[in-house]
N, CA, C and O of each residue as an XYZ file, in Angstrom:
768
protein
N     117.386    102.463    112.140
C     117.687    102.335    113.544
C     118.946    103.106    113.910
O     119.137    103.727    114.955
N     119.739    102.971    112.925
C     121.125    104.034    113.110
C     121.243    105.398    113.186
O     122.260    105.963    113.587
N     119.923    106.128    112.701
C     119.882    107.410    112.908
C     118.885    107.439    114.264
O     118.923    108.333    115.108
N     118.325    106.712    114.285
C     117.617    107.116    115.908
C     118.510    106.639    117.510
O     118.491    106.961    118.698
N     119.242    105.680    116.592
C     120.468    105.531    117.871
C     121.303    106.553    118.343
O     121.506    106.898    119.507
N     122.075    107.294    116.590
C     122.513    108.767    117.066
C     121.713    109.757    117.312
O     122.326    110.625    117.934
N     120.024    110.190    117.007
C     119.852    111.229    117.446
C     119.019    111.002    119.110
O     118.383    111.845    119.742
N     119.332    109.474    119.497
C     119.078    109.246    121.047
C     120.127    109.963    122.014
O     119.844    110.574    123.044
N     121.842    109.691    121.280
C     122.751    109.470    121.878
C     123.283    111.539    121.941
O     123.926    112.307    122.657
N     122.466    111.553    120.668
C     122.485    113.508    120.934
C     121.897    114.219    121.708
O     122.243    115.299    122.187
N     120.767    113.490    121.888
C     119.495    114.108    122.820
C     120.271    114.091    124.457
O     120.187    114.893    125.387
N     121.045    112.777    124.302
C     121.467    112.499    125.872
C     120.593    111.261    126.763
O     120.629    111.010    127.968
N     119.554    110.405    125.299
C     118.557    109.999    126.357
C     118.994    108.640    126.064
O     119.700    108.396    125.086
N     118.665    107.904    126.739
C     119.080    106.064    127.153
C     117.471    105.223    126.663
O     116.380    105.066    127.210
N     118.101    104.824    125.309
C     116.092    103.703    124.822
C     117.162    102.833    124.426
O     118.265    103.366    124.306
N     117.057    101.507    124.180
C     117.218     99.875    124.048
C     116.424     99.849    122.773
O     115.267     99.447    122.900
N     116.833    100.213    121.517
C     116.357     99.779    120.451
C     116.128     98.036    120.143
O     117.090     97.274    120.047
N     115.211     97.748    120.059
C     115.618     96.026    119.624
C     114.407     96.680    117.966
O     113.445     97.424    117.774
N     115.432     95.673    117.094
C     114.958     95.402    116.019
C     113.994     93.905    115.745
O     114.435     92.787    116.011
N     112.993     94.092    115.324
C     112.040     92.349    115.404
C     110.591     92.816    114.297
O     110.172     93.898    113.884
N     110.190     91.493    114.131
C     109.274     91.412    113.525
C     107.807     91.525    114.032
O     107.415     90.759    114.912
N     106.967     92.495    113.479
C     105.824     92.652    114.035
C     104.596     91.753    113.964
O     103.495     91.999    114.458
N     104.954     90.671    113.271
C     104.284     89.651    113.239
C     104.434     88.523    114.232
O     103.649     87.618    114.514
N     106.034     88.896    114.841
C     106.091     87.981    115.806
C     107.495     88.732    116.981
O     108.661     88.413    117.211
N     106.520     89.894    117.499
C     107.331     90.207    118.188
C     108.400     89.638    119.665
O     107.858     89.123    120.643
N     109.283     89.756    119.622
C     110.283     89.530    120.512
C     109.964     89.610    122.406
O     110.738     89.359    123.331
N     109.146     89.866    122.418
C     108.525     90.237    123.667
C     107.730     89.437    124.938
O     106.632     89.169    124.449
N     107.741     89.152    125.717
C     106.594     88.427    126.535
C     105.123     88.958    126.543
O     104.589     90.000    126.162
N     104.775     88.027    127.024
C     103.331     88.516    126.787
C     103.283     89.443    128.175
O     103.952     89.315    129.201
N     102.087     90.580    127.791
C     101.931     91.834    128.843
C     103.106     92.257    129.350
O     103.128     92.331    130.578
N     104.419     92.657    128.581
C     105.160     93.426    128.528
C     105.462     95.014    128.715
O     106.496     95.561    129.099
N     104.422     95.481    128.381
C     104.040     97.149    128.024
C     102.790     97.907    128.553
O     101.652     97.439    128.554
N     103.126     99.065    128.977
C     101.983    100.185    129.020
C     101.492    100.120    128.087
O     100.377     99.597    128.087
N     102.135    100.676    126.649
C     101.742    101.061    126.274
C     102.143    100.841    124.501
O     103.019    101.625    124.138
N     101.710    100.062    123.590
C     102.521    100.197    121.794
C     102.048    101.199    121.336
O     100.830    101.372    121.287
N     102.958    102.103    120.887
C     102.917    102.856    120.116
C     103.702    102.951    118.219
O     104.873    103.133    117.884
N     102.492    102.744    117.389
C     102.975    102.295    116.144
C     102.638    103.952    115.243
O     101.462    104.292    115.374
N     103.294    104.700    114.605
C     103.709    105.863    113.827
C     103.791    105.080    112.169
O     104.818    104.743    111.580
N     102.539    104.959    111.754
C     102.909    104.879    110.027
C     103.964    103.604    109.709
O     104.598    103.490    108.660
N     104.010    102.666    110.854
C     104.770    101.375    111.129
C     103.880     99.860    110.890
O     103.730     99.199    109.862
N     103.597     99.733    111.677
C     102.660     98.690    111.479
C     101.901     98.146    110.473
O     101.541     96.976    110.342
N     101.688     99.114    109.763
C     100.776     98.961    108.247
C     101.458     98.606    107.446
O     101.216     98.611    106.239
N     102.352     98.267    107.936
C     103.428     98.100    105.966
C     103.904     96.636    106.538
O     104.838     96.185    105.875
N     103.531     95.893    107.483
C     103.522     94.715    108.297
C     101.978     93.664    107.111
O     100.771     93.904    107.075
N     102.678     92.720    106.457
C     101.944     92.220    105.029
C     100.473     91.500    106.080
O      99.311     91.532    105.673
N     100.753     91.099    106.985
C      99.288     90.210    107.529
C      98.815     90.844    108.866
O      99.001     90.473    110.024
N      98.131     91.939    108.345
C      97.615     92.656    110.111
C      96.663     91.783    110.763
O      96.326     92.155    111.887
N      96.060     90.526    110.255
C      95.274     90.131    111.488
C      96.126     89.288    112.694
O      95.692     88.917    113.785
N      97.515     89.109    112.112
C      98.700     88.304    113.077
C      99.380     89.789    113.865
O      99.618     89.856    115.071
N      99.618     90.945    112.839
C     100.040     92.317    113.410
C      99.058     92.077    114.754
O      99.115     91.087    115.482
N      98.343     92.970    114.876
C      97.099     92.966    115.638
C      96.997     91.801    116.860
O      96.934     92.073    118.059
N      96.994     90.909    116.481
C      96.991     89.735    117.501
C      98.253     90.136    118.273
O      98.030     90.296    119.473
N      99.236     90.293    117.978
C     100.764     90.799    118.273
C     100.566     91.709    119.512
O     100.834     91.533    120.701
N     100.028     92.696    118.864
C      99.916     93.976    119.682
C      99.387     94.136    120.896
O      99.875     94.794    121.814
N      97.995     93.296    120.903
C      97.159     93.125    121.704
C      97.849     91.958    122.560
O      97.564     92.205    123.732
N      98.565     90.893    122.502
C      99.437     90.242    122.875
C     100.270     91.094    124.243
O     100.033     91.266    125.438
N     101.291     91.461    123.334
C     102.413     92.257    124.096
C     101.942     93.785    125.077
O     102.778     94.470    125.668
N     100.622     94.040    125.063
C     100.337     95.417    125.786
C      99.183     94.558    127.187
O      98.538     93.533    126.970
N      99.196     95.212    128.354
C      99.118     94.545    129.796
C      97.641     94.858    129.497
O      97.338     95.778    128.737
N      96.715     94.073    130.111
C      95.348     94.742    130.605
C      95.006     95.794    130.911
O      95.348     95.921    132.086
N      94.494     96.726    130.559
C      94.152     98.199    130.956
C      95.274     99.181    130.301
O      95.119    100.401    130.363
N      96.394     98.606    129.678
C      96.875     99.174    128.413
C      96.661     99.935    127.368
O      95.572     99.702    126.843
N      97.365    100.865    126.795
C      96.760    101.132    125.867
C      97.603    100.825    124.205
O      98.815    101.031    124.265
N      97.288    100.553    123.367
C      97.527    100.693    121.523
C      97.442    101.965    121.021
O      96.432    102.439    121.541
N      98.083    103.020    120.089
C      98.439    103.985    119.997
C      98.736    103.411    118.519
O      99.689    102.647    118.363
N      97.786    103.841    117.266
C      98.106    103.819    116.279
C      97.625    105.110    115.047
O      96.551    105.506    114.594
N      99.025    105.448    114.848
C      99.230    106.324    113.283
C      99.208    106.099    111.876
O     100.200    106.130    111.148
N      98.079    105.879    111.539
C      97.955    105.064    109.821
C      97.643    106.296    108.807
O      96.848    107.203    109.055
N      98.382    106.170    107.666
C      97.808    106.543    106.416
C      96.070    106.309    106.477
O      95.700    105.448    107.275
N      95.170    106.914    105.805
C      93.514    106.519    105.711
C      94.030    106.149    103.912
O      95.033    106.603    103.360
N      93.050    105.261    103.335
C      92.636    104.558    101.979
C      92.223    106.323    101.129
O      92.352    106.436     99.910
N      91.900    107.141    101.729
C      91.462    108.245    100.479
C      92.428    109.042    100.960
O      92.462    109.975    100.159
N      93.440    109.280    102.004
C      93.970    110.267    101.645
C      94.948    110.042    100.571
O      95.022    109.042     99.857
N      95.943    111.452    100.531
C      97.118    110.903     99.731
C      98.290    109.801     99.317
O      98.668    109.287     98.265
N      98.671    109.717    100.771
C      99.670    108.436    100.549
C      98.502    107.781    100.312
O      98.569    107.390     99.147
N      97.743    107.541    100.665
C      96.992    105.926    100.157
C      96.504    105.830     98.819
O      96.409    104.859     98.068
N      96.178    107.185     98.656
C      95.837    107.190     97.369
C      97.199    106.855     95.901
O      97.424    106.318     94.816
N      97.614    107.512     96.785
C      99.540    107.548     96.427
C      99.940    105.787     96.094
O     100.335    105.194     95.091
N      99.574    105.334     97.607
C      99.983    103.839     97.223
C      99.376    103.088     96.644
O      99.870    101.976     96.456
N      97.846    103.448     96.050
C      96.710    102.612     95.240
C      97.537    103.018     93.747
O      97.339    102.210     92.839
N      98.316    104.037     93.471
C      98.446    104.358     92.287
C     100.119    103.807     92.199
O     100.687    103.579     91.131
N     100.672    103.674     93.389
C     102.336    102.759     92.487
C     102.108    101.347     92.389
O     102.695    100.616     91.591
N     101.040    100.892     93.412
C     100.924     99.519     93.650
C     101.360     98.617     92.418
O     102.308     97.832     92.391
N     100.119     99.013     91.025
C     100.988     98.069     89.975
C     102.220     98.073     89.461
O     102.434     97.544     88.371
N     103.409     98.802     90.337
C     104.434     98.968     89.777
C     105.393     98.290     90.389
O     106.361     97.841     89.774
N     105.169     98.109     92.016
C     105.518     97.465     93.085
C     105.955     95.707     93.326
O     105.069     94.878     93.114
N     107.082     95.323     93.687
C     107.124     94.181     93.983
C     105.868     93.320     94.575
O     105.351     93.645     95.644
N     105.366     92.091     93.738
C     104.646     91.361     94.323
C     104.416     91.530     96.204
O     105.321     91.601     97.036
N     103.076     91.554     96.429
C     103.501     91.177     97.975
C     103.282     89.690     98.288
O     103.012     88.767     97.520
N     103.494     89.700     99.789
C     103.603     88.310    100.099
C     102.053     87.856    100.282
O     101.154     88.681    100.446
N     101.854     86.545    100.238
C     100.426     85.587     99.771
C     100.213     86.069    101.421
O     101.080     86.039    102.294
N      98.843     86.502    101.556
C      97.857     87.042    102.455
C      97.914     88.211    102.996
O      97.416     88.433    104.100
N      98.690     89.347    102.101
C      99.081     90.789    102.327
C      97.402     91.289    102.223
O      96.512     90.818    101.515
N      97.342     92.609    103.371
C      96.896     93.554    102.717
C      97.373     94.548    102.774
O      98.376     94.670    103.478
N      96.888     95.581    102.109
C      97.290     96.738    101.603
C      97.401     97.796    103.312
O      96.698     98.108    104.273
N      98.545     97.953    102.862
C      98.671     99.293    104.291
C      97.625    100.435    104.720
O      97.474    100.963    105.822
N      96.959    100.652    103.525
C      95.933    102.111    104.383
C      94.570    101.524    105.122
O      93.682    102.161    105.690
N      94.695    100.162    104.934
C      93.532     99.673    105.399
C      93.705     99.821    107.153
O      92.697     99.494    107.780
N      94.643    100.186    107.793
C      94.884    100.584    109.097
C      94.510    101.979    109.472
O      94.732    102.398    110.608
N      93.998    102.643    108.631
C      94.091    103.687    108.718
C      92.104    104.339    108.315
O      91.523    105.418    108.201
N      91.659    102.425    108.215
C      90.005    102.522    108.181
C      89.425    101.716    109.268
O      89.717    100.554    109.551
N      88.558    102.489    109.844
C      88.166    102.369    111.644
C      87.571    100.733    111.370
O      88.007     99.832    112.088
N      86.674    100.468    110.417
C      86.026     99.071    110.328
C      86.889     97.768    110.526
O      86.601     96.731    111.122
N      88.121     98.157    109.797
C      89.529     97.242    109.142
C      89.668     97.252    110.533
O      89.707     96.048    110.787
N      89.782     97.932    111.743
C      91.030     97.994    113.053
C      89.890     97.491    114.344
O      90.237     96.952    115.395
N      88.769     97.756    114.028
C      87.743     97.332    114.583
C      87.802     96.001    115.068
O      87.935     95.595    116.222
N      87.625     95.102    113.495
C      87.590     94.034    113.056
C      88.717     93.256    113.632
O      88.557     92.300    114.390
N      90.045     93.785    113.171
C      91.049     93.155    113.977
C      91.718     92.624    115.187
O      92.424     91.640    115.406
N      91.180     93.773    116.022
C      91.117     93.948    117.321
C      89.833     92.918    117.946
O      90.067     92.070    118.808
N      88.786     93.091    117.501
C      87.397     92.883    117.924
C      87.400     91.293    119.197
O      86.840     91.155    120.284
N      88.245     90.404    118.437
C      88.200     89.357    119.195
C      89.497     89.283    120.144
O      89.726     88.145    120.554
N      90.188     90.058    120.474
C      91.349     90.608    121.300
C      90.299     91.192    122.913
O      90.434     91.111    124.134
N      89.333     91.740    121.979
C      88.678     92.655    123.332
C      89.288     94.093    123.198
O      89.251     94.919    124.110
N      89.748     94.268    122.195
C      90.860     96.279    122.093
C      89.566     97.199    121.883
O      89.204     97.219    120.706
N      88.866     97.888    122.671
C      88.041     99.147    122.100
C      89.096     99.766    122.019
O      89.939     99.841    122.914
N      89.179    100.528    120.385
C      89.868    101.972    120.179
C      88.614    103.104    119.610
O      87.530    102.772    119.129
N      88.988    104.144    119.767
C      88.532    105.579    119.710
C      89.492    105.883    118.752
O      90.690    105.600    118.739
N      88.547    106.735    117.639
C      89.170    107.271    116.502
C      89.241    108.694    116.598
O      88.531    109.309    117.394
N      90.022    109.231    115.867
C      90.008    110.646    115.371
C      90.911    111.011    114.326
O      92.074    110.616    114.413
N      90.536    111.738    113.307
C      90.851    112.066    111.926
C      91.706    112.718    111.723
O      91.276    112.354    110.628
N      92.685    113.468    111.585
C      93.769    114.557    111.635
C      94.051    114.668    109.897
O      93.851    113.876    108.976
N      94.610    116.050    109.963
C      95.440    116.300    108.903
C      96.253    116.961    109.087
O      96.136    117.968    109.785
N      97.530    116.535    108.412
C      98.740    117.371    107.596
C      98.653    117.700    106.511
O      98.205    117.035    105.577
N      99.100    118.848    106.489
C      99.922    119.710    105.313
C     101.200    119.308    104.898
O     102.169    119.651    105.576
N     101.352    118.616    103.862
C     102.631    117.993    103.366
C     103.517    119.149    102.573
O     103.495    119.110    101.343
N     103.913    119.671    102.911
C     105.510    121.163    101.838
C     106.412    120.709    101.312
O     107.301    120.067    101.872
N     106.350    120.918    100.357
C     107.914    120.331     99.795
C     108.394    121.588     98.507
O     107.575    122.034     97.703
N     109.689    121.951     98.537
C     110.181    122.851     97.767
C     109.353    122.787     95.968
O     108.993    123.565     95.085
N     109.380    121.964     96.130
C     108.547    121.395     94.876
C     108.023    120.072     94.392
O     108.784    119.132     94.620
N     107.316    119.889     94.006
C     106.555    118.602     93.522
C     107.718    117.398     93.323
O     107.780    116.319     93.913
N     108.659    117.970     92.245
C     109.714    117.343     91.761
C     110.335    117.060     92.977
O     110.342    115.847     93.188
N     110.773    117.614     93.712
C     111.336    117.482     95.061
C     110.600    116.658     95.874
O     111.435    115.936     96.418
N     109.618    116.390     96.222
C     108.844    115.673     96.911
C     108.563    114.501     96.463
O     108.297    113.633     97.294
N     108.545    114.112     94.788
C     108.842    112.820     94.357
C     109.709    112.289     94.891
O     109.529    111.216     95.467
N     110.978    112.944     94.843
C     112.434    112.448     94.828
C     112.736    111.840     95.948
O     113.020    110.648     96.067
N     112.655    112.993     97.148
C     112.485    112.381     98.458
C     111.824    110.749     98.291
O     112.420    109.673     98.234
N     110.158    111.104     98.235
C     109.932    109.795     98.329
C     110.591    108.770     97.602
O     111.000    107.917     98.390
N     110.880    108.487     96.345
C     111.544    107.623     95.532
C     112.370    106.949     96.419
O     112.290    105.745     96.663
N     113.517    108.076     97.114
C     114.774    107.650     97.714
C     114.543    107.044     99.186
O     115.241    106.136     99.639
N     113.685    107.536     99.746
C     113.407    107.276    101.699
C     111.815    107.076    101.529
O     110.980    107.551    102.299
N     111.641    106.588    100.820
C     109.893    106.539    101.203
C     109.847    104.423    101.218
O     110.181    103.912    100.149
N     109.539    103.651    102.131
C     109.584    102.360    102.312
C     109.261    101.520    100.779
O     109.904    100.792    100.023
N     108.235    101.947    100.817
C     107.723    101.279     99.147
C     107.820    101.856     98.154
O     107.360    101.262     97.179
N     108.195    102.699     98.004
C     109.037    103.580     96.657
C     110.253    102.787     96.485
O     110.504    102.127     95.477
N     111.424    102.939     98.124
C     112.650    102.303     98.229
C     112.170    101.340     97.399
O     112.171    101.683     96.217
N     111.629     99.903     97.696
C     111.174     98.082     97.190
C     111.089     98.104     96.069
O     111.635     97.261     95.358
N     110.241     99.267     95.530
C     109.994     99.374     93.633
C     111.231     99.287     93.141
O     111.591     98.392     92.376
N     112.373    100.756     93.794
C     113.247    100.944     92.953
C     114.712     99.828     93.158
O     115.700     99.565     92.473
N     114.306     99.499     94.173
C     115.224     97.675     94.242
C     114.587     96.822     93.635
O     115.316     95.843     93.791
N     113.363     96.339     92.787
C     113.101     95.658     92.081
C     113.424     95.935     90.922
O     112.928     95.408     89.926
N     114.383     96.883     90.923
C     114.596     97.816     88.943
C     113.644     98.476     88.676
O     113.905     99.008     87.598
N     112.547     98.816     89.048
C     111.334     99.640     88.603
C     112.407    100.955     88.556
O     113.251    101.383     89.344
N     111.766    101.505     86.771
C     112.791    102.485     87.117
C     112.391    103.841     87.991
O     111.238    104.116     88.324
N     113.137    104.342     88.186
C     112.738    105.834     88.907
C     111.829    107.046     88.251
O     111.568    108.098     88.833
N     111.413    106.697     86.960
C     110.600    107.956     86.409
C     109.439    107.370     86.702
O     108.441    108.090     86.709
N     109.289    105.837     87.030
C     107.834    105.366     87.145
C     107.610    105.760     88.424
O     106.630    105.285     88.998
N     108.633    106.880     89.246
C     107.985    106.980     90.897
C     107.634    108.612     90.353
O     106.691    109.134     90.946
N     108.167    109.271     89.510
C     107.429    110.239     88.412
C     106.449    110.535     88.343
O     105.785    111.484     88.759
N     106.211    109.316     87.525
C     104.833    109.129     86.906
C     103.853    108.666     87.834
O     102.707    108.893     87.447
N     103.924    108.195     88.736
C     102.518    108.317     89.734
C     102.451    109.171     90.049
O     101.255    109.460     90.020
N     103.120    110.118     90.485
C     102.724    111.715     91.391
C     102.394    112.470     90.221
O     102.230    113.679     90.385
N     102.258    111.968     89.009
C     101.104    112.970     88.069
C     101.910    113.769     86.857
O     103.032    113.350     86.575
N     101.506    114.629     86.308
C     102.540    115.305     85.212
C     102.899    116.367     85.643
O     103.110    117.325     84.898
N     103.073    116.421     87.233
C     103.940    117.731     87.474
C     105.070    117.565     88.066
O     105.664    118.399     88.750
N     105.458    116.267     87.767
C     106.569    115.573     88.805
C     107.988    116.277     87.482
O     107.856    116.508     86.280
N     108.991    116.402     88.216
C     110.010    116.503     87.300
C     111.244    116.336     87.813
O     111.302    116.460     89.037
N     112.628    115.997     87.033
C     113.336    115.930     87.636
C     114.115    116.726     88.785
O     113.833    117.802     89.311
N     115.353    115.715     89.039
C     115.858    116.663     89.968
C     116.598    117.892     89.786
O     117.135    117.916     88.678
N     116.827    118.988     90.533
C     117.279    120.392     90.006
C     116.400    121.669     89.453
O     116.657    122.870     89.530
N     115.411    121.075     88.939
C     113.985    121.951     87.969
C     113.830    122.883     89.093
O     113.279    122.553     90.143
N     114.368    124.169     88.846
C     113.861    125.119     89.666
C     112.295    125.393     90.044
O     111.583    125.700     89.089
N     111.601    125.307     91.496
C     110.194    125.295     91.528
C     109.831    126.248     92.848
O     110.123    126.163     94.041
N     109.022    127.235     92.026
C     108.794    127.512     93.602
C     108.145    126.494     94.502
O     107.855    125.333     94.212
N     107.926    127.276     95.916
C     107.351    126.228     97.155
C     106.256    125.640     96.818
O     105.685    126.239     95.907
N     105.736    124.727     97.173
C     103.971    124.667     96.646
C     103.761    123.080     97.567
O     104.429    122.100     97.893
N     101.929    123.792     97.740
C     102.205    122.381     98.295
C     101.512    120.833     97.681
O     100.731    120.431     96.817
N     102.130    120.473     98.449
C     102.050    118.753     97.439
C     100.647    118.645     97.546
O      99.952    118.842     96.549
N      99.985    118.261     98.987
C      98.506    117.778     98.969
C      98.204    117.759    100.701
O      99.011    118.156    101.541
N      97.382    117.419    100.875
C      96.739    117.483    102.162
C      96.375    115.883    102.339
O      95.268    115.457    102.011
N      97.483    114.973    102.930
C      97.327    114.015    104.115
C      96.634    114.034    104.600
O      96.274    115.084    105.133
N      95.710    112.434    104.805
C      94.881    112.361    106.431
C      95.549    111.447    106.579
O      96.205    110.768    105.790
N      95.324    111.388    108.094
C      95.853    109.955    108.791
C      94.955    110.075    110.159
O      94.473    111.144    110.533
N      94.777    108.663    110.945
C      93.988    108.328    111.690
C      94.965    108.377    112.483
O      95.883    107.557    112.486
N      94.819    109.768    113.563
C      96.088    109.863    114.538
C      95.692    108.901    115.971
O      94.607    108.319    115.986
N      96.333    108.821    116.771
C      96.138    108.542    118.186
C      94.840    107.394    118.180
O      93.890    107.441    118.961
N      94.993    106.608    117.368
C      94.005    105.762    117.705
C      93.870    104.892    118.983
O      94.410    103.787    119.023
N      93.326    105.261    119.777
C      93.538    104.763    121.304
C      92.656    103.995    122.074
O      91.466    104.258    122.247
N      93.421    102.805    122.643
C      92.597    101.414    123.190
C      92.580    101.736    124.391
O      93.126    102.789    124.721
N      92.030    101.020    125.229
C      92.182    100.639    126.644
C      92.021     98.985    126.062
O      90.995     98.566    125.527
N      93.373     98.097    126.314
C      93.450     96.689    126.444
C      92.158     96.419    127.329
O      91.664     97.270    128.069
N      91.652     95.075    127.153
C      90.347     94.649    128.031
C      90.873     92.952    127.519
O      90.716     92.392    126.434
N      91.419     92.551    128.563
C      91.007     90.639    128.071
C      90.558     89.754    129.283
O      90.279     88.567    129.111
């Protein structure tokens, strides 16, 4: 929140950050045009309370605006492969890329009344090198961070990205990591 406060206060523009839980957001009910969740929401352990939330806090004729990892792309695939390394989650978690599968958001929504419209996107993920792109994640990536505060050590964030991961410094040329999907702009019109 501290870097988006300063790069608000650089831009010149005036937003009211509030920090809260997405399970039980801070908000009145029909509060908003419009939620917009960016690769956020999914890492929220019980999306059928997420979801209820959302649909909650956005007005009739509203819309939901969601950015998920998908279950086959990389990060998900990414996060199917640190998972056993990962701090326990909490009793009735699921797994984050499941936001990012139209049936899963369907389902969630379904008794809210949320029709959303899907569409598939990809990124191109670059990183100076593999090794480099571990590292990053290890250090700023949400559930990399949790591993390596549980003591998981840091070569085990290594060793999931495969045997081309290496340390830091290993001169590499550019290359790229992998090709991301994510379920961009997933977009409702509220109906209750």
């Amino acid at each position: 929140l501290e870097i988006g406060r300063r790069r608000a206060r650089e831009a010149g523009v005036d937003i009211d950050f509030v920090e809260g839980d997405a399970e039980a957001l801070p908000f009145d009910d029909a509060s908003f045009d419009v939620a917009l969740s960016v690769v956020g929401v999914q890492f929220a352990p019980r999306h059928e309370v997420v979801a209820r939330e959302l649909a909650r806090v956005v007005r009739p004729g509203g819309r939901i605006v969601l950015c998920s990892w998908t279950p086959r792309g990389f990060i998900g695939q990414f996060l199917k492969t640190v998972a056993p390394r990962m701090p326990k989650p909490p009793e009735g978690a699921s797994p984050p890329p499941l936001w990012g599968d139209q049936g899963h958001v369907r389902e969630l929504f379904g008794q809210a009344g949320v029709q959303f419209e899907f569409e598939l996107r990809h990124t191109d993920v670059r990183y100076g090198s593999t090794a480099g792109f571990v590292d990053y994640m290890a250090y700023h990536y949400g559930p990399l961070v949790k591993a390596r505060e549980a003591d998981t050590p840091a070569r085990t964030c290594r060793q999931a990205a495969g045997p081309s991961g290496r340390g830091r410094g290993d001169p590499q040329p550019a290359e790229q990591v992998d090709r991301d999907r994510f379920v961009a702009s997933s977009e409702s019109r509220c109906q209750r």
